[in-house]
Kinemage of the C-alpha trace (Angstrom):
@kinemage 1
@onewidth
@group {chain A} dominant
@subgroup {mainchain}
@vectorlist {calphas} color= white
{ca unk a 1} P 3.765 39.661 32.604
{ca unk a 2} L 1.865 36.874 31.077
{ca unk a 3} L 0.038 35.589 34.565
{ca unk a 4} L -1.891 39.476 34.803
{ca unk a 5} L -4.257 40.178 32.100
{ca unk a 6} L -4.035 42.985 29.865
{ca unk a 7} L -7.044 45.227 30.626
{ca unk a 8} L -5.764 48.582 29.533
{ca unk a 9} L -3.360 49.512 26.681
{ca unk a 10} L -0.044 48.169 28.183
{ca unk a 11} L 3.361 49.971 27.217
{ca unk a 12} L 6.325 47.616 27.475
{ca unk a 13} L 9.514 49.294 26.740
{ca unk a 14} L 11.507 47.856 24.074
{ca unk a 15} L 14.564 47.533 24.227
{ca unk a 16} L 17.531 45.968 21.790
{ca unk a 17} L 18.104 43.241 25.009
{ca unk a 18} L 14.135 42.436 24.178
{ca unk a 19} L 14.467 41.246 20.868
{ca unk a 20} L 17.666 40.027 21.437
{ca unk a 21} L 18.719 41.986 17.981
{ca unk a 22} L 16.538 38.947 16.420
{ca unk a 23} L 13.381 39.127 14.205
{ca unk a 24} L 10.302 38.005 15.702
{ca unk a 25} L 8.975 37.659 12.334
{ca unk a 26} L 10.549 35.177 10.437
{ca unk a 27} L 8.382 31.914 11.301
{ca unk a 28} L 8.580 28.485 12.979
{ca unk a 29} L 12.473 28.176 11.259
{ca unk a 30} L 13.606 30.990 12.930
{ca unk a 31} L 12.557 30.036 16.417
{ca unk a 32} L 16.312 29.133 17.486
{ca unk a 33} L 17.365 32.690 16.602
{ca unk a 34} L 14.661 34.605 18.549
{ca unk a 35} L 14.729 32.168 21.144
{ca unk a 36} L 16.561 34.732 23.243
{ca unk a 37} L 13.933 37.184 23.087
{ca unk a 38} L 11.796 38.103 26.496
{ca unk a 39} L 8.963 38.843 24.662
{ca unk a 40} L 9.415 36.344 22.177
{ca unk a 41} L 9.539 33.618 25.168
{ca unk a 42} L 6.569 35.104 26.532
{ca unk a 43} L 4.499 34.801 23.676
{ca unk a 44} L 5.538 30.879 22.834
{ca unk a 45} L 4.514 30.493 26.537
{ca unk a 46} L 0.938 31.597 26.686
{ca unk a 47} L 0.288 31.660 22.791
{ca unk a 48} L -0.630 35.432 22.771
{ca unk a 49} L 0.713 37.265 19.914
{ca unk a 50} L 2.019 40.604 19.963
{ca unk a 51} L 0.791 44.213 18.381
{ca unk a 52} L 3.811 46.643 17.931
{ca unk a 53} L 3.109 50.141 17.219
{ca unk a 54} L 6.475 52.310 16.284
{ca unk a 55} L 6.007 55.913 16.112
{ca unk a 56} L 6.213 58.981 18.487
{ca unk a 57} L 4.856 61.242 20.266
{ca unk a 58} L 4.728 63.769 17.869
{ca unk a 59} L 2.439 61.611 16.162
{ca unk a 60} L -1.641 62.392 16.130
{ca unk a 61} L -2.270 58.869 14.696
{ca unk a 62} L 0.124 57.502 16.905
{ca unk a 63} L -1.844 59.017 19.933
{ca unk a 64} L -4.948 58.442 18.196
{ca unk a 65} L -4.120 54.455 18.260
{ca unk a 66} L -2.904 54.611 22.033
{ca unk a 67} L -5.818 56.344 22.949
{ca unk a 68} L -8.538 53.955 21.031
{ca unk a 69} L -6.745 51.040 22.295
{ca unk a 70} L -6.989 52.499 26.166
{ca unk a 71} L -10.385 53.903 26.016
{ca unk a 72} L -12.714 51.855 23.137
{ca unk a 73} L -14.245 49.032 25.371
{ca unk a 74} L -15.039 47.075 21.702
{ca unk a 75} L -11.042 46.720 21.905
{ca unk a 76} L -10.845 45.423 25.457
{ca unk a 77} L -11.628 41.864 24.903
{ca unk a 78} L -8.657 41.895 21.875
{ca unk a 79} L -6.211 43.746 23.924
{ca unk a 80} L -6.722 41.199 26.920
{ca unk a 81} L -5.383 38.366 24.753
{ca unk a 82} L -2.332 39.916 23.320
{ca unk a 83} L 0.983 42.301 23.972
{ca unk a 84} L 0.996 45.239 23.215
{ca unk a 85} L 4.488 47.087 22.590
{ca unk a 86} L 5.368 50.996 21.699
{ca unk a 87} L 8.744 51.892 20.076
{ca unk a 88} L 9.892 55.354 19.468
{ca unk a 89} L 10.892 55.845 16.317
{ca unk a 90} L 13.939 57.994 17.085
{ca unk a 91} L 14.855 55.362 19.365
{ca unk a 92} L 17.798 53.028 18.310
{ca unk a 93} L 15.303 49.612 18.352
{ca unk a 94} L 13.412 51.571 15.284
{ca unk a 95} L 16.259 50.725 12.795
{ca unk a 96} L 16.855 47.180 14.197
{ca unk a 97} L 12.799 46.675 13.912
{ca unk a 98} L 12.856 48.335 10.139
{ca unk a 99} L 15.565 45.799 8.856
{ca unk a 100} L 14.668 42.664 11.128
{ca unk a 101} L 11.050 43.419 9.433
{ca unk a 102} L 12.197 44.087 6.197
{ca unk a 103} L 9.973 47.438 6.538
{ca unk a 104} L 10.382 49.872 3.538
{ca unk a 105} L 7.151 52.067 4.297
{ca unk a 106} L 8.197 55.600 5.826
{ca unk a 107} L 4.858 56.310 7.235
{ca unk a 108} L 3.973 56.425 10.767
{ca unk a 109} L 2.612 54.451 12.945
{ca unk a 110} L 4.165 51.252 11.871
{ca unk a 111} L 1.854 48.963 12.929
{ca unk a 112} L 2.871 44.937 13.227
{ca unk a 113} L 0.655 42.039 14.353
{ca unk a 114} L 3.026 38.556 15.239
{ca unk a 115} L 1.831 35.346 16.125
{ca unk a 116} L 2.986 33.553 18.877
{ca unk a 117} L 5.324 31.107 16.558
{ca unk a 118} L 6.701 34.140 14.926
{ca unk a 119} L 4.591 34.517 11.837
{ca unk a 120} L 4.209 37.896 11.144
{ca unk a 121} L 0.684 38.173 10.309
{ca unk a 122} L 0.669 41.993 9.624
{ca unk a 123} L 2.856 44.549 8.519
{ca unk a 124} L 1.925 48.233 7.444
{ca unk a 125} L 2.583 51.954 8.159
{ca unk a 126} L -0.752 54.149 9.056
{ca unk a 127} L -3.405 53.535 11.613
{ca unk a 128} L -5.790 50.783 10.656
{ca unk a 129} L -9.129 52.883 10.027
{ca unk a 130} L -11.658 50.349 11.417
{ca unk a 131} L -9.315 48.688 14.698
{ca unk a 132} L -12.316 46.231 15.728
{ca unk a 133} L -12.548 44.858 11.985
{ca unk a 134} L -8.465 44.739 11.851
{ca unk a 135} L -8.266 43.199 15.050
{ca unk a 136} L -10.878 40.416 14.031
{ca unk a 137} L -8.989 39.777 10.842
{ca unk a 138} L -5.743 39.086 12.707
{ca unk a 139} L -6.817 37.078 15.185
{ca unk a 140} L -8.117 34.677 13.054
{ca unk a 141} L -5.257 34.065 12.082
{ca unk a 142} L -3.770 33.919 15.758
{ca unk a 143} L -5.011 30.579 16.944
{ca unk a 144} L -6.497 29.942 20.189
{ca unk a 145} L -5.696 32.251 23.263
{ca unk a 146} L -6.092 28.598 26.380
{ca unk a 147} L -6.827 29.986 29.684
{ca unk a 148} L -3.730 30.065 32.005
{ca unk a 149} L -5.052 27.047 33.976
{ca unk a 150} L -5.981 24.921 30.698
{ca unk a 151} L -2.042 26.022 29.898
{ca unk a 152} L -0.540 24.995 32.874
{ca unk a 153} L -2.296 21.440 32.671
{ca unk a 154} L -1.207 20.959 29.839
{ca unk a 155} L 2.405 21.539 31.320
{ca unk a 156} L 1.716 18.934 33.950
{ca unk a 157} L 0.799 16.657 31.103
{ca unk a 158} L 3.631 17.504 28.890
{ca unk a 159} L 6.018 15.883 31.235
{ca unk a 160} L 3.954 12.679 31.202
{ca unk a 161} L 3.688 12.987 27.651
{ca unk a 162} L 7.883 13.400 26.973
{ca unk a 163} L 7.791 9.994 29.669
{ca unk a 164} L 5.714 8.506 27.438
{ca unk a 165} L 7.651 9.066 23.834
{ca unk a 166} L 10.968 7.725 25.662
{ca unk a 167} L 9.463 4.138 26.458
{ca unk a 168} L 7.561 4.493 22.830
{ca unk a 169} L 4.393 4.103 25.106
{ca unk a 170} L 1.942 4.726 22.056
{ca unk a 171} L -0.864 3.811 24.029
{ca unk a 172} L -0.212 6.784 26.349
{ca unk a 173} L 0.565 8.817 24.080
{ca unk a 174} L -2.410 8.440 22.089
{ca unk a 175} L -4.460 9.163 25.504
{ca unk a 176} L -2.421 11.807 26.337
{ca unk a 177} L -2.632 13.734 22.337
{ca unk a 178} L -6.675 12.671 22.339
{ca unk a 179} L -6.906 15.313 25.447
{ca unk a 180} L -4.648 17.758 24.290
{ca unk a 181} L -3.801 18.165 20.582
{ca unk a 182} L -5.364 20.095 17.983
{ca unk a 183} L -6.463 22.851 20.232
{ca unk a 184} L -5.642 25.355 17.595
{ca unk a 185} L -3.016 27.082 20.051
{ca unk a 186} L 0.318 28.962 18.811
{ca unk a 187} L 1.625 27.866 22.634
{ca unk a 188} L 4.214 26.128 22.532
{ca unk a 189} L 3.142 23.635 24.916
{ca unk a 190} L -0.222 23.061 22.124
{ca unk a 191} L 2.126 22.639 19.994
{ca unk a 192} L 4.349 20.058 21.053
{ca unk a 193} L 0.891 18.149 21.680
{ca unk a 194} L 0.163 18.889 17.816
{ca unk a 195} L 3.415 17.381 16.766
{ca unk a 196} L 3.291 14.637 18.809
{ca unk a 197} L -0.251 13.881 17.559
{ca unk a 198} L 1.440 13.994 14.057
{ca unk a 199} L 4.095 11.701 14.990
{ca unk a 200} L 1.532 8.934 16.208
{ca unk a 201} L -0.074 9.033 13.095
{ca unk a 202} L 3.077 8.489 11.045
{ca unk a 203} L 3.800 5.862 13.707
{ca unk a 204} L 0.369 4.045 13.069
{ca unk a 205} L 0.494 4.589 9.035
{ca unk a 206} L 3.873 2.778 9.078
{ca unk a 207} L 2.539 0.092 11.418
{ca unk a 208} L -0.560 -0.294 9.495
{ca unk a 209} L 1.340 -0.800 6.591
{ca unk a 210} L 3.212 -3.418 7.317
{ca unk a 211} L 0.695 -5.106 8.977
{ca unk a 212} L -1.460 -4.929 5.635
{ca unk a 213} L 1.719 -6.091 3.357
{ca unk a 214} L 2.094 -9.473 6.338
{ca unk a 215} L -1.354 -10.343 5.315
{ca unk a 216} L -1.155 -10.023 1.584
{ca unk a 217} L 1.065 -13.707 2.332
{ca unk a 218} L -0.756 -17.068 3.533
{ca unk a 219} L 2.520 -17.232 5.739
{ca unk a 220} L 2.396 -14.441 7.416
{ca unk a 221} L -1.032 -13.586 7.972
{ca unk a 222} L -1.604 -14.352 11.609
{ca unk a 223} L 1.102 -11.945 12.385
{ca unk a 224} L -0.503 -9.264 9.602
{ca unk a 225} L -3.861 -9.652 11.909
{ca unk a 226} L -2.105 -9.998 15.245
{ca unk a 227} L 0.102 -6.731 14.519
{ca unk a 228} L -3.287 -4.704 13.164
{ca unk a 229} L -4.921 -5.863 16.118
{ca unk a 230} L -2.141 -4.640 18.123
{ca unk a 231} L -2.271 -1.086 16.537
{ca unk a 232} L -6.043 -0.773 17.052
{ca unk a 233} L -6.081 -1.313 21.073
{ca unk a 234} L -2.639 1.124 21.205
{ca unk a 235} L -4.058 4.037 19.012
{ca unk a 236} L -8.160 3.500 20.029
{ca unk a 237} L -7.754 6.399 22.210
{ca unk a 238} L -7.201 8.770 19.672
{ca unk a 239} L -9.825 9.266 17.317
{ca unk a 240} L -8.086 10.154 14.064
{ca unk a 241} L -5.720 6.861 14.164
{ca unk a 242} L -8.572 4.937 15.545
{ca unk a 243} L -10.523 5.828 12.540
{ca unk a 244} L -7.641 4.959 9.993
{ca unk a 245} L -7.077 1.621 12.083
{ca unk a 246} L -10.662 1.146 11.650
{ca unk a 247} L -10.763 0.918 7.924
{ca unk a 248} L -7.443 -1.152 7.478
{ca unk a 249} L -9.602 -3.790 9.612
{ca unk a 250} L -12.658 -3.513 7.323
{ca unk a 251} L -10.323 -4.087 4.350
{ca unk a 252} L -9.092 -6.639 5.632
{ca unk a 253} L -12.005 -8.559 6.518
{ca unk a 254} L -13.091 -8.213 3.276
{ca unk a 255} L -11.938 -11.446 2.339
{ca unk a 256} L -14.278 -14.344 4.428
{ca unk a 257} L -10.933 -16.470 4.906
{ca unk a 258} L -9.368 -14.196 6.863
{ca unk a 259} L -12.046 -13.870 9.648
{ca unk a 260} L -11.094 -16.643 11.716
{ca unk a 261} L -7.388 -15.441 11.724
{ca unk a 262} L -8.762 -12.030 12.948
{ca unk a 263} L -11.080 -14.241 15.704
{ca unk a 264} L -7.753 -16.290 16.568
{ca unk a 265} L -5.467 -12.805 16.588
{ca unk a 266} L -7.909 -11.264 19.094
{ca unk a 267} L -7.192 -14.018 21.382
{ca unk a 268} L -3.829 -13.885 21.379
{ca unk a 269} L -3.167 -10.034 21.531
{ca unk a 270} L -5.332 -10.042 24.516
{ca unk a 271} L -3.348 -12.936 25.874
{ca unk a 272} L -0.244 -11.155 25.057
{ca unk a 273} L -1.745 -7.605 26.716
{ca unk a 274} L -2.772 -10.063 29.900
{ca unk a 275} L 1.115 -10.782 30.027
{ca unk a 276} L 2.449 -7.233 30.223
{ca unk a 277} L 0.373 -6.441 32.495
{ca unk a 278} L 1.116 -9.486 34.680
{ca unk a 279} L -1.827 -11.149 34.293
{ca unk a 280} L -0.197 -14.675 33.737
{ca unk a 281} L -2.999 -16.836 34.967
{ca unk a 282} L -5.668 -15.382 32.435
{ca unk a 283} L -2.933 -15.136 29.503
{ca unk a 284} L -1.576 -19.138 30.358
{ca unk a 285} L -5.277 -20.148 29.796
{ca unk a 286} L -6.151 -18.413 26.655
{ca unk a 287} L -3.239 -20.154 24.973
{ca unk a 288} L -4.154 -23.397 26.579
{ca unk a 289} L -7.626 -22.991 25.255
{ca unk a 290} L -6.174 -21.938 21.708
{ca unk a 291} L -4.068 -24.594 21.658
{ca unk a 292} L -6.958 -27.339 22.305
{ca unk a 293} L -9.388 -25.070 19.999
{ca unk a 294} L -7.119 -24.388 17.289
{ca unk a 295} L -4.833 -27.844 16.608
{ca unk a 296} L -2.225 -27.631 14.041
{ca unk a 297} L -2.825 -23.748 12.854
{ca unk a 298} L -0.343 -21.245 13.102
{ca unk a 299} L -2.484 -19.655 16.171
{ca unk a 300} L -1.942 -22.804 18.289
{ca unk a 301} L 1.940 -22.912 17.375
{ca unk a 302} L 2.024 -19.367 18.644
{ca unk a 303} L 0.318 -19.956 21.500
{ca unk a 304} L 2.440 -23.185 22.564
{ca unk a 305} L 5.316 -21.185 22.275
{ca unk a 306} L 3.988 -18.580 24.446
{ca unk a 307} L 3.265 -21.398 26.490
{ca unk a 308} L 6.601 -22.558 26.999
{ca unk a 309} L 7.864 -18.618 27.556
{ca unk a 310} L 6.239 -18.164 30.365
{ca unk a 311} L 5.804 -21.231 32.444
């Protein structure tokens, strides 16, 4: 249904199997319950949200709305990026529909406007008066409509995102979220990206904060500058973390002493990056040369036992 787009008003039967007697309407905590609808499962997919129109055919505003939304080209581009469902009112879905939407209005049409995560954004009896103006409201509201192709690249990258999160690769994932996240999408697929953009930040906040409490002691400061220079190669891809990592360096630097810890932590985190990625040669000389630059500090003690790990 979803790969076609919707150029004239399209009628798709409803049926109590559709909704899966579920409410589409009751938000992001209800997804497990409406997970068995269709339609619902459609709309997750591609991030279109859905217009349902109950009435009948007895109706005139109820043919009035059919008709506008068939004919009125001004509608066309709305009615392309969304599903459009009819229920008859003396059908047995009306009744479901009424209580699943908490509807008390006896008017018809019922007209109701859901996002793709379930939100119901709209929810009133009688034909909207001005449908371009309603429409424009509402899908403000309705995030982003992606192209199919942007959608299923982002499926393709999903599965090397989900790789990524089970190794705790957060320098993938930060490449991978710095692509994809934040597209303002009700997809699902967006918003898996979203969440895993939010868990990267909590990631780096927590990281960054224990790097920052490491330096606050003389003993511990090398690793405080080692482990923030750590977090700002993993998280440089992505621009909001890069930004945070950014400033916890420029705090930290604020204090002259600490500069040639950051200069010595630099050296090492590259040596230690040159090790995981099997560069041994270059990482066994930058701790040799640390070592012979840096006597007696904690950076040369670190790098002699690197030393000693490796050869």
């Amino acid at each position: 249904m979803h790969d076609r787009p919707l150029s004239t008003f399209v009628i798709i039967v409803l049926l109590i199997s559709l909704l899966g007697q579920t409410s589409l309407a009751q938000g992001a905590d209800e997804t497990k319950s409406t997970g068995d609808s269709r339609l619902f499962r459609e709309m997750q997919e591609t991030g279109k949200p859905a217009l349902i129109i109950a009435g009948s055919d007895g109706c005139i505003y109820c043919r009035q709305m059919a008709a506008e939304l068939e004919s009125n080209a001004a509608l066309k581009p709305y009615v392309q990026r969304m599903f459009v469902v009819k229920v008859d009112v003396d059908s047995s879905e009306w009744p479901i529909l009424r209580r699943e939407f908490n509807f008390k209005a006896s008017g018809i049409p019922a007209v109701f406007f859901i996002r793709a995560d379930g939100e119901l954004l709209y929810g009133e009896s009688g034909k909207p008066r001005d449908m371009v103006e309603f429409f424009e409201k509402r899908f403000e509201k309705a995030g982003t409509i992606l192209e199919p192709k942007t959608l299923a690249v982002m499926k393709r990258e999903l599965s090397k995102l989900e790789a990524a999160q089970k190794r705790s690769d957060w320098t993938r994932i930060a490449a991978l979220v710095a692509k994809r996240s934040g597209s303002g999408s009700y997809a699902s697929i967006a918003l898996e990206f979203d969440r895993a953009a939010a868990e990267l930040t909590e990631q780096a906040t927590k990281e960054l904060a224990a790097a920052e409490e490491l330096l606050n002691e003389e003993a511990t400061q090398l690793e405080g500058a080692m482990a923030l220079v750590t977090a700002a190669h993993a998280y440089s891809a992505y621009k909001p973390v890069h930004e945070m990592t950014d400033e916890a360096m420029i705090r930290a630097k604020q204090d002259a002493a600490m500069s040639q810890t950051f200069e010595d932590a630099e050296r090492l985190v590259k040596a230690v990056e040159h090790e995981s990625k099997r560069g041994r040669t270059l990482a066994v000389r930058v701790y040799e040369q640390v070592v012979a630059d840096r006597p007696g500090t904690p950076a040369a003690t670190f790098a002699a036992e690197r030393l000693e790990a490796i050869k």
